[in-house]
C-alpha positions in Angstrom: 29.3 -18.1 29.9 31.4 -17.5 26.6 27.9 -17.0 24.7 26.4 -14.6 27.2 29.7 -12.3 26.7 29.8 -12.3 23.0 26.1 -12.0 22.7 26.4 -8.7 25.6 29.5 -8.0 23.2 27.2 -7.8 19.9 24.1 -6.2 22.0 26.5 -2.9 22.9 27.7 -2.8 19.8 24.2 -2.3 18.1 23.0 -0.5 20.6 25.5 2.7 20.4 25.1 2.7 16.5 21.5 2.3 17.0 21.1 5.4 19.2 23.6 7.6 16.9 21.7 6.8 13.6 18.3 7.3 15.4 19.8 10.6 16.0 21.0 11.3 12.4 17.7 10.1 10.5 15.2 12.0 12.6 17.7 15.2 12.2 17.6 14.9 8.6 13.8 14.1 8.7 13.1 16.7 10.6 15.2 19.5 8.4 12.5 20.3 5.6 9.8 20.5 9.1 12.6 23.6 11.1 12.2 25.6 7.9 8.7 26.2 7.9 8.6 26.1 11.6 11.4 28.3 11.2 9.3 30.7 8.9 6.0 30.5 11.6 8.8 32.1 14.4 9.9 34.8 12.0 7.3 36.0 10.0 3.8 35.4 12.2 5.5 35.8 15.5 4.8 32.2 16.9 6.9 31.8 20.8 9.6 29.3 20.7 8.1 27.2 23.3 4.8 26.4 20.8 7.2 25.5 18.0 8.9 22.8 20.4 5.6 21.7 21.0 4.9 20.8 17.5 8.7 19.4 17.3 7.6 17.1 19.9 4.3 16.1 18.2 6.1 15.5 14.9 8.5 12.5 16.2 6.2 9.8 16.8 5.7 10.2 12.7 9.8 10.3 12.2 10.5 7.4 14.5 8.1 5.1 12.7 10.8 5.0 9.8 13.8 6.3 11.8 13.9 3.1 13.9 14.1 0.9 11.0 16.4 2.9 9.5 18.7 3.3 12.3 18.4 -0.6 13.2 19.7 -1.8 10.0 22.2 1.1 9.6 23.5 -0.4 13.7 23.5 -3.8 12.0 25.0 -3.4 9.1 27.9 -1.3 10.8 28.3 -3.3 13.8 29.1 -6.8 11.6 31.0 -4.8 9.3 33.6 -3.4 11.6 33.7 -7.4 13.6 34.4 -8.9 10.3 37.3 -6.5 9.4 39.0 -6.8 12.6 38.6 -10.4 11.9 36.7 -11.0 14.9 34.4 -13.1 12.9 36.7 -15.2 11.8 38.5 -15.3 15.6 34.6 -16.6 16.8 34.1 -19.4 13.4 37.6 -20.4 14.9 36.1 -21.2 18.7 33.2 -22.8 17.2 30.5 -20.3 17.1 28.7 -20.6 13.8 27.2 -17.6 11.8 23.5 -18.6 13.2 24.6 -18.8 16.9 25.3 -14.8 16.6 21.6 -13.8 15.5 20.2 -14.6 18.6 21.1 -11.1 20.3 20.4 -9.7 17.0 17.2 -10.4 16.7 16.7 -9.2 20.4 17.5 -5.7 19.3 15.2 -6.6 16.5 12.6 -7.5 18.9 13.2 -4.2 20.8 13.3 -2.0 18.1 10.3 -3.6 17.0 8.6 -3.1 20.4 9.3 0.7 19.9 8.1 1.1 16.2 4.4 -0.5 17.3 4.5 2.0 20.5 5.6 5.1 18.3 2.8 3.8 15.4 -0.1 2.4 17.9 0.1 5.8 20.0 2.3 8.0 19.0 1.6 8.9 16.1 -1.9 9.0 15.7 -2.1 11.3 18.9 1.0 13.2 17.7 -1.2 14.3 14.7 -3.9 15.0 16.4 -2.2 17.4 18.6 -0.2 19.1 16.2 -3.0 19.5 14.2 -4.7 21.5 16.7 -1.9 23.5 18.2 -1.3 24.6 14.4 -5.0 25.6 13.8 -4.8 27.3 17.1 -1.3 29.2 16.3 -2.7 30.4 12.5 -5.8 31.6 14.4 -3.9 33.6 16.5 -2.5 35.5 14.0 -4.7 34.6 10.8 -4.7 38.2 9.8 -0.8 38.6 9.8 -0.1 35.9 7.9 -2.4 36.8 4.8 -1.4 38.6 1.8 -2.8 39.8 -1.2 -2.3 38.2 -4.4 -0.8 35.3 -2.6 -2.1 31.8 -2.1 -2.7 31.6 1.7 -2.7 27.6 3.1 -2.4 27.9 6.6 -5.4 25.7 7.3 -5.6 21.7 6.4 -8.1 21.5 3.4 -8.6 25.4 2.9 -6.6 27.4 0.1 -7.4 31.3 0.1 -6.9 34.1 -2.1 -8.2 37.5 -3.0 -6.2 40.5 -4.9 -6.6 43.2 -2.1 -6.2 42.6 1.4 -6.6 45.9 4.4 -4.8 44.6 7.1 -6.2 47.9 9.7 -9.8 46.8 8.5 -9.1 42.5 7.6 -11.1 43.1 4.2 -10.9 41.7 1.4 -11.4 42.2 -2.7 -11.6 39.3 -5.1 -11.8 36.5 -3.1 -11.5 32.5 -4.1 -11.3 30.3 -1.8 -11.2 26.5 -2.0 -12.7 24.5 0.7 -11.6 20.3 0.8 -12.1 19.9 4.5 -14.7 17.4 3.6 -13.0 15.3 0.5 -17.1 14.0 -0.3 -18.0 17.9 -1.0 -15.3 19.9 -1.7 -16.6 24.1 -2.7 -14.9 26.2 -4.6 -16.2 30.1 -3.4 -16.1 33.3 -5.5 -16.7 36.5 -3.8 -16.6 40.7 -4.5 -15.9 41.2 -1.0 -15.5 39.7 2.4 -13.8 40.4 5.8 -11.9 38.4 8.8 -13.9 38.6 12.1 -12.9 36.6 15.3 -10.0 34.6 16.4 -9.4 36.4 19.7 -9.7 34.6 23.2 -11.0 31.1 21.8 -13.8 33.1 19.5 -14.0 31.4 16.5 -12.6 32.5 12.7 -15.2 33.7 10.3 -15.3 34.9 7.0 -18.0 36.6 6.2 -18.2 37.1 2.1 -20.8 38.8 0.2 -21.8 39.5 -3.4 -20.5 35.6 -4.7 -21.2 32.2 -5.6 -20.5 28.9 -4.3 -19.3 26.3 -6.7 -19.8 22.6 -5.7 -19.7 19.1 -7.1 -20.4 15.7 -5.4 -21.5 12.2 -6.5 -20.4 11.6 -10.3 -21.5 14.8 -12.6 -23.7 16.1 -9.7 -23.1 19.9 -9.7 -24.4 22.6 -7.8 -24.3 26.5 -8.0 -25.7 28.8 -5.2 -25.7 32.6 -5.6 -25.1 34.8 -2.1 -25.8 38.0 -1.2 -23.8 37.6 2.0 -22.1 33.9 3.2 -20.3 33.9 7.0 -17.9 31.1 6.4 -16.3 29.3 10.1 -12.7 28.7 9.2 -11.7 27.8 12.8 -13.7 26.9 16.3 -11.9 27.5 19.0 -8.2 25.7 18.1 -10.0 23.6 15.6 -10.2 23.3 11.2 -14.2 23.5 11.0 -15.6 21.2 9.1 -12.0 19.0 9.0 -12.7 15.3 9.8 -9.7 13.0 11.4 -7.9 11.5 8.5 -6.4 8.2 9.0 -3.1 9.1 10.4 -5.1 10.9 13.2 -7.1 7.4 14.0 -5.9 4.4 16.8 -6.1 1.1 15.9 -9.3 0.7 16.9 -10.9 3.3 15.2 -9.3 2.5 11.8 -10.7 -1.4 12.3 -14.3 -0.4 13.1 -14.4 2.2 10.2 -12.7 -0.5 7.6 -14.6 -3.3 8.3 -17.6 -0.3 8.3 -19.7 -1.2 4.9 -21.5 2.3 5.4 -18.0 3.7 4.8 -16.9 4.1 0.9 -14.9 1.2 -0.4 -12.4 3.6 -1.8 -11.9 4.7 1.9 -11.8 1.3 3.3 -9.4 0.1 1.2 -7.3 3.4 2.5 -8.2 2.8 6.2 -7.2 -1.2 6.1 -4.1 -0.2 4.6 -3.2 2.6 6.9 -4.3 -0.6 9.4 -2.0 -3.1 8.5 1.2 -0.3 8.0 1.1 0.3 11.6 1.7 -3.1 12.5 4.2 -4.0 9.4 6.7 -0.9 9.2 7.8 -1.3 12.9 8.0 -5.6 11.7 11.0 -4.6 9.7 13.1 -4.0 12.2 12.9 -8.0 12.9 13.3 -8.5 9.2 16.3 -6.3 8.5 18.0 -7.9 11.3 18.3 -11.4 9.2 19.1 -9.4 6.1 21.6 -7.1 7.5 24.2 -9.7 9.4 25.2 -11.1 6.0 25.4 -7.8 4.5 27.7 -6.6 7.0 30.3 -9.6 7.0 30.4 -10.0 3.3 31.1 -6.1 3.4 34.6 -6.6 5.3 36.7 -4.2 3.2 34.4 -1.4 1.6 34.2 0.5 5.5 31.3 2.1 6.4 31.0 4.1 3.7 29.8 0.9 2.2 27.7 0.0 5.0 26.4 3.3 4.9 25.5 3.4 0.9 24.1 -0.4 1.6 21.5 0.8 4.1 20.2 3.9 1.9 19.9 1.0 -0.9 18.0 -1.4 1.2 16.1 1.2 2.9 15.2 2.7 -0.4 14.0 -0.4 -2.2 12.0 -1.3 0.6 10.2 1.7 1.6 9.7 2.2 -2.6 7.9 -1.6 -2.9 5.8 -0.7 0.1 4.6 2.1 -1.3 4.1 0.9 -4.5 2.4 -1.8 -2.9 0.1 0.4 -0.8 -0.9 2.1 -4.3 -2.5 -1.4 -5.4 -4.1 -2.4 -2.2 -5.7 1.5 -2.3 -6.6 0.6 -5.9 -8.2 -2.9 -4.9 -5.7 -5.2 -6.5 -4.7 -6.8 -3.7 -6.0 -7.3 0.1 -4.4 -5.2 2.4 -3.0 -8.2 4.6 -1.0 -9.5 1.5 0.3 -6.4 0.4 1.2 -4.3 3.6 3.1 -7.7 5.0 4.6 -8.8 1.6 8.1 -7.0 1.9 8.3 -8.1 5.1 8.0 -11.5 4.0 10.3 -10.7 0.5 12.9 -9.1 2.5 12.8 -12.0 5.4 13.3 -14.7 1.7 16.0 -12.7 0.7 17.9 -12.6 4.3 17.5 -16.4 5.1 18.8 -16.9 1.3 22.0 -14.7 2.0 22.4 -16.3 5.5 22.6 -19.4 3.7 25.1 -18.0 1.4 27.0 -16.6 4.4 26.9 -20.0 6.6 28.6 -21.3 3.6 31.1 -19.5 3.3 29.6 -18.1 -0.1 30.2 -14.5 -1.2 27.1 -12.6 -3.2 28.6 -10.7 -5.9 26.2 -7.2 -5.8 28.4 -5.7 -8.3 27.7 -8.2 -11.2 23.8 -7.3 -12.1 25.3 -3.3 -12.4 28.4 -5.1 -15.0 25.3 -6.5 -16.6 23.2 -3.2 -17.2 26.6 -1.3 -17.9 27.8 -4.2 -21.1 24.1 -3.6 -22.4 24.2 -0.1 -22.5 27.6 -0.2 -24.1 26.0 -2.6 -26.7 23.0 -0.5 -27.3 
């Protein structure tokens, strides 16, 4: 009976920070997204309700991190503010040990967990997808607002546009160059005198049609290709979609990204990309579980900085991990490494590091964080 109470006790206490930092993080996330969507409202005329939409699609991507974030953030706090009110100390005193009190930590872990593979299994690659489409299908609404003359225009994914004379009453053009990466295997680079926007209106699709240019392209080592046009009708959108743009691998499920990495008629560059995209989706929302172990220590050993120290203690953790996994990703993209080792190797470093400072903790050892910074400052002094 005592243990169920404390453990409901430690469960609440998680769970309120939890939900406030998941707040905070995906706000703050979500700030450099509202000023571009901001800019679509004001400047192309886009209705409030379609810029909710595409809000709505962009979360799954934010909660992937943000539940991490917030978890250890709930952690840290939670144990921080037991441990100055002494209430740590009150529970050694009854006989309940340091390891005793991870159990319902490691069920919010569990939970938090659960909700990272949902938000990464589903949400996020049909998120993608969807706000993919619903942005294709906005810009092609009002593609011939939104160009300008002498400016770079990159509305679409894969598709960079600019000429020096655009007629908004007629949608032509003078001096045009346009870049076309929608398909990474070919990409064109497009000169043109002239050219002219036709389509976009009720579901037709966008087409340029250019004339009096030349189409630049490269493909397979020093392979390179010149073709001179008279006149060139270019599809820039088909009804909502980017033509010729192929799902990248944040648009694929899981079982899409194991058939095309495991694929052999697919590049090994792009394997390498796909199994690591493969094994991130199943790792990131794992750290929840593993910054559970870390973060109790953290946050009794932290008993007088406050949570401004809990607070700067998070960024720190989150930083350093989030940096080796990326760094991490680089070399299994590269083909250093296996994408199993290195997707799942901070897990397992930060997990190490955890059950060493539990150790620590359980014996009523203090880790002195400040000492490797005394170090680096006495060197420089030296130096």
């Amino acid at each position: 009976m005592k243990n169920r109470i404390i453990n409901l006790y430690i469960i609440r206490e998680i769970t309120h920070l939890f939900l406030l930092g998941i707040s905070i993080f995906t706000m703050i996330l979500l700030m450099g997204r509202l000023i571009k969507l901001t800019d679509m409202v004001l400047t192309r005329g886009v209705p409030l309700a379609d810029v909710g939409l595409m809000i709505v699609y962009l979360l799954p991507s934010f909660l992937l991190f943000t539940i991490p974030m917030a978890f250890l953030l709930a952690v840290l706090l939670a144990f921080g503010r037991l441990s100055a009110d002494n209430e740590i100390t009150v529970l050694k005193a009854g006989g309940i040990s340091l390891i005793q009190l991870l159990p319902p930590v490691l069920l919010c872990g569990a939970c938090a967990a659960i909700l990272g593979v949902g938000a990464s299994l589903y949400g996020v690659p049909k998120g993608n997808a969807a706000f993919k489409k619903l942005s294709v299908a906005v810009v092609t609404r009002n593609i011939t607002a939104t160009l300008r003359e002498k400016v770079f225009w990159d509305a679409l994914p894969g598709l960079i546009l600019y000429c020096e004379q655009y007629d908004d009453r007629s949608k032509s053009l003078r001096g045009v160059l346009i870049n076309d990466g929608r398909d990474p295997s070919r990409p064109l680079t497009i000169f043109a005198a002239n050219g002219r926007v036709s389509g976009g209106a009720a579901g037709e699709p966008v087409m340029l049609i250019l004339s009096q240019g030349s189409i630049h392209s490269a493909s397979g080592g020093n392979q390179y290709r010149l073709i001179n046009f008279g006149e060139y009708a270019m599809t820039v959108a088909n009804g909502g979609n980017p033509a010729g743009g192929g799902l990248t691998e944040i648009d694929m499920g899981v079982t899409e990204l194991a058939r095309r990495s495991g694929d052999v008629a697919t590049p090994l560059p792009q394997r390498r990309k796909l199994a690591a995209e493969l094994h991130s989706r199943f790792a990131l929302p794992c750290a929840s579980l593993v910054f559970a172990i870390v973060a109790v220590p953290l946050g009794i050993q932290n008993r007088r900085s406050g949570k401004s120290a809990g607070f700067s203690i998070s960024i720190a953790l989150l930083l350093a991990y989030y940096l080796l996994m990326s760094f991490l990703r680089t070399v299994v993209e590269k083909g250093a490494l296996p994408a199993a080792a290195g997707m799942w190797l901070p897990n397992l470093l930060f997990a190490a590091f955890g059950c060493w400072l539990l150790w620590m903790a359980s014996h009523e050892k203090t880790v002195d964080f400040s000492a490797p910074l005394t170090w680096v400052r006495n060197l420089w002094k030296r130096s």
